[in-house]
Backbone as JSON, one array per atom type, in Angstrom:
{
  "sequence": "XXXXXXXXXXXXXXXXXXXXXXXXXXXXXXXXXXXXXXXXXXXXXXXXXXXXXXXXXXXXXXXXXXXXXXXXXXXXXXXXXXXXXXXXXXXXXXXXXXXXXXXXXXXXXXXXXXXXXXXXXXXXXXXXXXXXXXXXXXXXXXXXXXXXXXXXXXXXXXXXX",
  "N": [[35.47, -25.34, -45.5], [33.05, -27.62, -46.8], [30.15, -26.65, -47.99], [26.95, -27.92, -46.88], [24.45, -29.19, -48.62], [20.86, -29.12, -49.08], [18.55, -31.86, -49.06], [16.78, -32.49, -51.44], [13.01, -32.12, -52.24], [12.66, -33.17, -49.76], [9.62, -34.02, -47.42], [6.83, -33.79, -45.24], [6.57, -36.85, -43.41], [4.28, -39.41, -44.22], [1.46, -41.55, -43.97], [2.34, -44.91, -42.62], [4.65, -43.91, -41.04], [3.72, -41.83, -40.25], [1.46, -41.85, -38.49], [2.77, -43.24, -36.87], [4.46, -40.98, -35.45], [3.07, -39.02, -34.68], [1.97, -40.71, -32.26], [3.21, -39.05, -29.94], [1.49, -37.47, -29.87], [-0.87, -38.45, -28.42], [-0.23, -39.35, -26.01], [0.07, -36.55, -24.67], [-2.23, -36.19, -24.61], [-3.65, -38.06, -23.41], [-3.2, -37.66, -20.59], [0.08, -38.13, -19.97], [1.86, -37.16, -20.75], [4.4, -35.91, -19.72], [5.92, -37.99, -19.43], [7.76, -37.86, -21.44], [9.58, -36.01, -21.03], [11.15, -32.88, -20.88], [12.87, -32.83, -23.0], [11.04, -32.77, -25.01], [7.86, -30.87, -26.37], [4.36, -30.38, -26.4], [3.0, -28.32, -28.75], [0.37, -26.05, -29.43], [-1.71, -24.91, -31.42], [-2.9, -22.04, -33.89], [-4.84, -22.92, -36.64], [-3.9, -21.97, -39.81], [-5.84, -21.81, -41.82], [-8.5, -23.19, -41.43], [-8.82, -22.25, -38.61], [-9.01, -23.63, -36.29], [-8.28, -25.39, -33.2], [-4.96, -27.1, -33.35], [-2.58, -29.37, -33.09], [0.95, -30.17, -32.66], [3.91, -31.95, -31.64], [6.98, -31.32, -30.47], [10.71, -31.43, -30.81], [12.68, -30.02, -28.27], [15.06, -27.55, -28.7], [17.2, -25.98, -27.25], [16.49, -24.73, -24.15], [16.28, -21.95, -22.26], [16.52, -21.44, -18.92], [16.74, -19.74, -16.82], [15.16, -17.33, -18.26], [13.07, -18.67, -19.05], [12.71, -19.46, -21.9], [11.73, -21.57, -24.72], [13.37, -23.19, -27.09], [12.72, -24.72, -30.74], [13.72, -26.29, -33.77], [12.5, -25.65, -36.84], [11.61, -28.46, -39.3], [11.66, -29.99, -42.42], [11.31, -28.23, -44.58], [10.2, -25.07, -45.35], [7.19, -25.22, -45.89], [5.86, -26.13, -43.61], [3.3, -27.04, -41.53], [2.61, -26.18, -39.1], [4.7, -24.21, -38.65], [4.19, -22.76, -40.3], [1.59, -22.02, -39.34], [1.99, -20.86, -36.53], [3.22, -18.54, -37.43], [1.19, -16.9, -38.78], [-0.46, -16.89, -36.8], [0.66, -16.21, -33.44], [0.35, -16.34, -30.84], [0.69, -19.16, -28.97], [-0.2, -22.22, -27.2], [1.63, -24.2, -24.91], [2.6, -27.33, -23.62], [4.78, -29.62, -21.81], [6.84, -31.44, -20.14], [5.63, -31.47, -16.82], [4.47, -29.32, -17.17], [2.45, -26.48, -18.22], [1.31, -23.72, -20.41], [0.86, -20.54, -21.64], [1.78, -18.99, -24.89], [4.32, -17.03, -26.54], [4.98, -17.07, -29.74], [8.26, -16.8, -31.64], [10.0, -16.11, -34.7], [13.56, -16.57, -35.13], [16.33, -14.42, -36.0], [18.81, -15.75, -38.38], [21.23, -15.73, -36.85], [21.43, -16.2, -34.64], [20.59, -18.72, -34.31], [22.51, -20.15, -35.54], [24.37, -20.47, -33.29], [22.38, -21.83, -31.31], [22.02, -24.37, -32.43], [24.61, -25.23, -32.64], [25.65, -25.86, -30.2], [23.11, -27.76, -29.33], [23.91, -30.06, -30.92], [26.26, -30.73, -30.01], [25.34, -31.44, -27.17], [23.77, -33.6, -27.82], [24.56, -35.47, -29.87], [23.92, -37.89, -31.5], [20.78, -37.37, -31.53], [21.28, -35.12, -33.34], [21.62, -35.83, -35.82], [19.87, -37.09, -36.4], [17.92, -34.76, -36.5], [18.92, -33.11, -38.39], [18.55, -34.43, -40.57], [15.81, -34.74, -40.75], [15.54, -32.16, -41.06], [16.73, -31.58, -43.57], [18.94, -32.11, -44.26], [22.25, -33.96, -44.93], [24.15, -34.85, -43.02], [27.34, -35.23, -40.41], [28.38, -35.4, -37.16], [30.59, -33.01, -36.46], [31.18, -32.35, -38.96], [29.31, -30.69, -40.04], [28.12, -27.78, -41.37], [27.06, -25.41, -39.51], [26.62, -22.4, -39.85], [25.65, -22.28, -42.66], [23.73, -24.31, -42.19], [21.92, -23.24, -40.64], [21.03, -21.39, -41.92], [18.74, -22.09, -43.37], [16.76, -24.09, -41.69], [14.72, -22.45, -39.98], [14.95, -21.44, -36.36], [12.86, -21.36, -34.0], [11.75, -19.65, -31.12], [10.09, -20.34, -28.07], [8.49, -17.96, -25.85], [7.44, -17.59, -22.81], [4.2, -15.84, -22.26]],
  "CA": [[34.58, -26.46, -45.32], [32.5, -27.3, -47.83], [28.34, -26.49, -47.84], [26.21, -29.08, -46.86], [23.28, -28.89, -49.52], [19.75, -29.75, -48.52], [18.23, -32.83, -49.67], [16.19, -31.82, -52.27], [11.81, -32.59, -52.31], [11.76, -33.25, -48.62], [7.93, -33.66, -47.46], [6.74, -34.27, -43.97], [5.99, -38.06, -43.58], [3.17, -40.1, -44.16], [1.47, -43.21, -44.2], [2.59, -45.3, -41.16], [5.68, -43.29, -40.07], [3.26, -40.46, -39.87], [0.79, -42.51, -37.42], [3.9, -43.47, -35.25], [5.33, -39.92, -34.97], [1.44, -38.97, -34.2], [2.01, -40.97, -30.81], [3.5, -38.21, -28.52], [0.42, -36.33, -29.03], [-2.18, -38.89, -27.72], [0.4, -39.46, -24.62], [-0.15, -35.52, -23.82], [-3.82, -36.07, -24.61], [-4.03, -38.75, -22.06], [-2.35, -37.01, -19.4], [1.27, -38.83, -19.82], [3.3, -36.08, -21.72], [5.55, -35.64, -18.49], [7.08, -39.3, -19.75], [8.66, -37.56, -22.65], [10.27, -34.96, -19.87], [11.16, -31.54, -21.18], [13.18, -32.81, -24.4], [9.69, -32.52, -25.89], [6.86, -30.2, -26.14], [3.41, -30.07, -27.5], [2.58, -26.78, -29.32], [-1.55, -26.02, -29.28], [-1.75, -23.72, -32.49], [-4.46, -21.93, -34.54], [-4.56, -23.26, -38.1], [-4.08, -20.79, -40.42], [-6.96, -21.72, -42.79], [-9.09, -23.72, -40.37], [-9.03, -21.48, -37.54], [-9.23, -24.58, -35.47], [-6.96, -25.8, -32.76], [-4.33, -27.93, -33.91], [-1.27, -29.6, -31.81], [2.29, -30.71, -32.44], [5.3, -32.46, -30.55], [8.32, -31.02, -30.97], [11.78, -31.75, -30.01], [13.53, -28.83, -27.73], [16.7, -28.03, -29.3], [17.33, -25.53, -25.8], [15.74, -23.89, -23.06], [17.02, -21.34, -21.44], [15.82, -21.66, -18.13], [16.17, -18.43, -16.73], [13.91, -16.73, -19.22], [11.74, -19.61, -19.59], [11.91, -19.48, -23.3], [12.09, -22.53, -25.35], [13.74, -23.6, -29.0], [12.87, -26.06, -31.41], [14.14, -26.26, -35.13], [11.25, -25.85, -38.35], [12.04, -29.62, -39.7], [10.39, -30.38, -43.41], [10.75, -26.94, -45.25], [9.15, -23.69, -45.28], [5.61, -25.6, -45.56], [5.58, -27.1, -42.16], [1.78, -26.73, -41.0], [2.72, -25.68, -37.65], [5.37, -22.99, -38.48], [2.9, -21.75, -41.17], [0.4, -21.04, -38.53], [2.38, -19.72, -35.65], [3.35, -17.33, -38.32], [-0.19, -16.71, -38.99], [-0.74, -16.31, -35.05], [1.89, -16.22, -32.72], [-0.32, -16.99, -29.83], [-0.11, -20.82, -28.76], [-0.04, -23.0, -25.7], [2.71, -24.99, -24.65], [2.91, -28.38, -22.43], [6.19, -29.69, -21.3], [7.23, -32.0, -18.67], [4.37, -31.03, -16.12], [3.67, -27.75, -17.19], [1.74, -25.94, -19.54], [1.11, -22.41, -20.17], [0.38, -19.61, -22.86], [3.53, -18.08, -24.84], [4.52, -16.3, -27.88], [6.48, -17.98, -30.86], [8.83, -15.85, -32.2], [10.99, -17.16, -35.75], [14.64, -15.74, -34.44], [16.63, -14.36, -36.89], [19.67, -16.86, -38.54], [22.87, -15.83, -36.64], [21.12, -16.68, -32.85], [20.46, -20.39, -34.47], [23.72, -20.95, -35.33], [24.85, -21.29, -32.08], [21.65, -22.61, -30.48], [22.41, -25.88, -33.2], [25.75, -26.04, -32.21], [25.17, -26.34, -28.61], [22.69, -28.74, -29.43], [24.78, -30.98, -31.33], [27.23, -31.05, -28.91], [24.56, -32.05, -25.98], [22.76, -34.77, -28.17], [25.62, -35.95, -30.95], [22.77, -38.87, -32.29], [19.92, -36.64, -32.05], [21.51, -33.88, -34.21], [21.97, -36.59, -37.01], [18.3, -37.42, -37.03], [17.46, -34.06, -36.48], [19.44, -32.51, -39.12], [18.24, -35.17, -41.69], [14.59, -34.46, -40.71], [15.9, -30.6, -41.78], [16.82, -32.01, -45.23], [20.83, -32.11, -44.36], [23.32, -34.8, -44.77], [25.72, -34.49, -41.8], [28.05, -35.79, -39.48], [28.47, -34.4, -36.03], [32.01, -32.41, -36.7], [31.91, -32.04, -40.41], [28.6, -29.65, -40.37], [28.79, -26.35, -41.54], [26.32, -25.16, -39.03], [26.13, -21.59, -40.62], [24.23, -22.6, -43.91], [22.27, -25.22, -42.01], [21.32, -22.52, -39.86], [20.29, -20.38, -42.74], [17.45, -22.82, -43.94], [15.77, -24.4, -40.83], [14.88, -21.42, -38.6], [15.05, -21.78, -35.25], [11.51, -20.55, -33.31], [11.21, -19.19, -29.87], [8.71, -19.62, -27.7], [8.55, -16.84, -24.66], [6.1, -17.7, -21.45], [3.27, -15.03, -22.3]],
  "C": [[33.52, -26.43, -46.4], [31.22, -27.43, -47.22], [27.7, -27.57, -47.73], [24.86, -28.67, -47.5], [22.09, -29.87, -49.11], [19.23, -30.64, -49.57], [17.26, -32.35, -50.19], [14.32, -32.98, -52.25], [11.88, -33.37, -50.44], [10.48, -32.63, -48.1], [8.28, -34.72, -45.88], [6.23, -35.77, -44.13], [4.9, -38.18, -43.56], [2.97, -41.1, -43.97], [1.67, -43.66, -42.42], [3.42, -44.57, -40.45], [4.69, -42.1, -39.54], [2.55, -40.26, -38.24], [1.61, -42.46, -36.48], [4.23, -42.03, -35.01], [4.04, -39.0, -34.5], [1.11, -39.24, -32.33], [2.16, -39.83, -29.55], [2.53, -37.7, -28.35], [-0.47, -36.81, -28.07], [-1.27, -39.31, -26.31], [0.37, -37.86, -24.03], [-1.47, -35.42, -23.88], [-4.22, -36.63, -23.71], [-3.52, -38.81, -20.75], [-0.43, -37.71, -18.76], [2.39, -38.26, -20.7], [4.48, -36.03, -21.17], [6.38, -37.05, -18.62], [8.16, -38.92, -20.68], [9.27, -36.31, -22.17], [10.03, -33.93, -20.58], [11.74, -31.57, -22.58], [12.41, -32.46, -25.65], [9.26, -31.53, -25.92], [5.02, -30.35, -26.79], [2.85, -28.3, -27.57], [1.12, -26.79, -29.59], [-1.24, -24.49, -30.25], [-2.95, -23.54, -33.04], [-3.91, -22.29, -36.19], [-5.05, -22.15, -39.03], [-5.48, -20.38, -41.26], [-8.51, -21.83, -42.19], [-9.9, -23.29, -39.38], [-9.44, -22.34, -36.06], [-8.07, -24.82, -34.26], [-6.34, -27.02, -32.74], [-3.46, -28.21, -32.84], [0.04, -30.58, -32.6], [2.97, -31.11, -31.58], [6.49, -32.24, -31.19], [9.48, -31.43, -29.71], [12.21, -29.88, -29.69], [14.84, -29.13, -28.54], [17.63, -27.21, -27.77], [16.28, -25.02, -25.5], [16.36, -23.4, -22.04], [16.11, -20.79, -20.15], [15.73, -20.37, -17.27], [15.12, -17.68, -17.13], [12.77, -17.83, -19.59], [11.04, -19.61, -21.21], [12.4, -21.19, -23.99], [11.99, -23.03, -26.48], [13.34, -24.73, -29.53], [13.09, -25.33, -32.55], [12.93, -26.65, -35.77], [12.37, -26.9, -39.43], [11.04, -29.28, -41.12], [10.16, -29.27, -44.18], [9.86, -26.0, -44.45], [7.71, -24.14, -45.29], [5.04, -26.25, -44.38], [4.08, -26.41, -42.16], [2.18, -26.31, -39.37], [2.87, -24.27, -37.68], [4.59, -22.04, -39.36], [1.85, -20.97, -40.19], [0.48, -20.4, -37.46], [2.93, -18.26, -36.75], [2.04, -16.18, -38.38], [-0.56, -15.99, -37.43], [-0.09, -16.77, -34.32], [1.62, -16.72, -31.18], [-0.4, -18.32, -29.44], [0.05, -21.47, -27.32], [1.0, -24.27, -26.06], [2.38, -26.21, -23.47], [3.82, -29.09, -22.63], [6.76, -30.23, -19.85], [5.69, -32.26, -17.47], [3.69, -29.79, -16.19], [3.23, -27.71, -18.36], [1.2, -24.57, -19.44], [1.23, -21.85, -21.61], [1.94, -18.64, -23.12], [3.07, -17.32, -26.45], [5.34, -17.28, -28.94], [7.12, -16.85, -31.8], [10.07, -16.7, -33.42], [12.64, -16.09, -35.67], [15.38, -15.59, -35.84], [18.23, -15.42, -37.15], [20.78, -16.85, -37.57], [22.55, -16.45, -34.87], [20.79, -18.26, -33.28], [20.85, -21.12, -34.51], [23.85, -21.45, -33.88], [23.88, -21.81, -30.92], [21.8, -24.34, -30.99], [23.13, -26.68, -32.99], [26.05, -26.84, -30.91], [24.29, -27.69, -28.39], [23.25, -30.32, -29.9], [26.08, -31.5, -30.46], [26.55, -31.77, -27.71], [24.37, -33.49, -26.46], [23.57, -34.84, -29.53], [24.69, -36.64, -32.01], [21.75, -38.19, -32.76], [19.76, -35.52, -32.87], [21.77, -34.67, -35.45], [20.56, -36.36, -37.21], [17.58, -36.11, -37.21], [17.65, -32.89, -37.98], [18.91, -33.11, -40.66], [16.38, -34.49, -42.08], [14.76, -32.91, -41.55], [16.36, -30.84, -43.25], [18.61, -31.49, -45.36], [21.35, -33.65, -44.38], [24.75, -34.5, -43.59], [26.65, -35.2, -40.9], [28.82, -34.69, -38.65], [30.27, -34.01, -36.13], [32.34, -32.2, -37.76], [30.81, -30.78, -40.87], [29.01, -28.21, -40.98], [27.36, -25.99, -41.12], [25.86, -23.4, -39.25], [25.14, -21.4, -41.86], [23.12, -23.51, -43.04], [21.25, -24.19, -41.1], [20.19, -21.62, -40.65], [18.56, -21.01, -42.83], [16.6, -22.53, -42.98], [15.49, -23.08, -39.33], [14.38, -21.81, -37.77], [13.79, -20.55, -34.67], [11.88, -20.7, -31.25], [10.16, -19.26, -29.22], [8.46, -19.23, -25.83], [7.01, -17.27, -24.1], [5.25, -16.17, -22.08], [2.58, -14.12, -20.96]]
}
């Protein structure tokens, strides 16, 4: 199969798309996060430089409900401002559905991502297009080569605390 090569100078949006993709947060700010069920999350991080607290919405890619840990994919390169600063401090708060609580973020190493991707792609066929693009891939659900894509975008953990 041949390598699917990452789209080269992907940068996190701006401008208006940035504003719109901005939305989920002020729906967990105004107590209506639990509309965007569990597929979501917002992440409450310390900014690396800042030292402020910052917040994201991420898509779950799983959650393994037993262990109460839960995946999302680092979209947008190695410079994401998020994954930069759970790096930085591993400490953040999570809200999710109706809950919210204090965890760890852990960046898992490549070969446990593979098959959290694949799984994913198989659940959500559409949302692994958009998701994969956001990751700076060209794909189509059955032609991936979910080993290299795995390599790039690492897949973060984040364990109830």
């Amino acid at each position: 199969m041949k390598h699917q090569q990452p789209i080269t100078g992907r940068k996190p949006p701006g401008g208006l798309l940035r504003l719109l993709l901005r939305i989920p947060i002020w729906l967990y700010r105004i107590g209506l996060g639990w509309l965007l069920g569990e597929r979501f999350l917002l992440l409450t991080h310390t900014g690396r430089k800042s030292g402020l607290s910052r917040g994201a919405v991420l898509e779950v890619v799983a959650h393994d409900r037993e262990k109460d840990i839960y995946y999302v994919a680092r979209g947008f390169g190695e410079t994401t401002d998020w994954f930069l600063n759970i790096q930085k401090t591993p400490h953040v708060r999570i809200r999710t559905g109706h809950r919210s609580f204090d965890a760890l973020a852990m960046v898992l190493p490549a070969k446990y991502g593979e098959q959290i991707l694949r799984d994913y792609a198989r659940r959500h066929p559409g949302a692994w297009r958009a998701l994969s693009r956001v990751m700076g891939y060209r794909t189509k659900v059955g032609a991936e080569d979910f080993h290299t894509i795995s390599q790039s975008p690492p897949i973060v953990a984040f364990n109830r605390a």
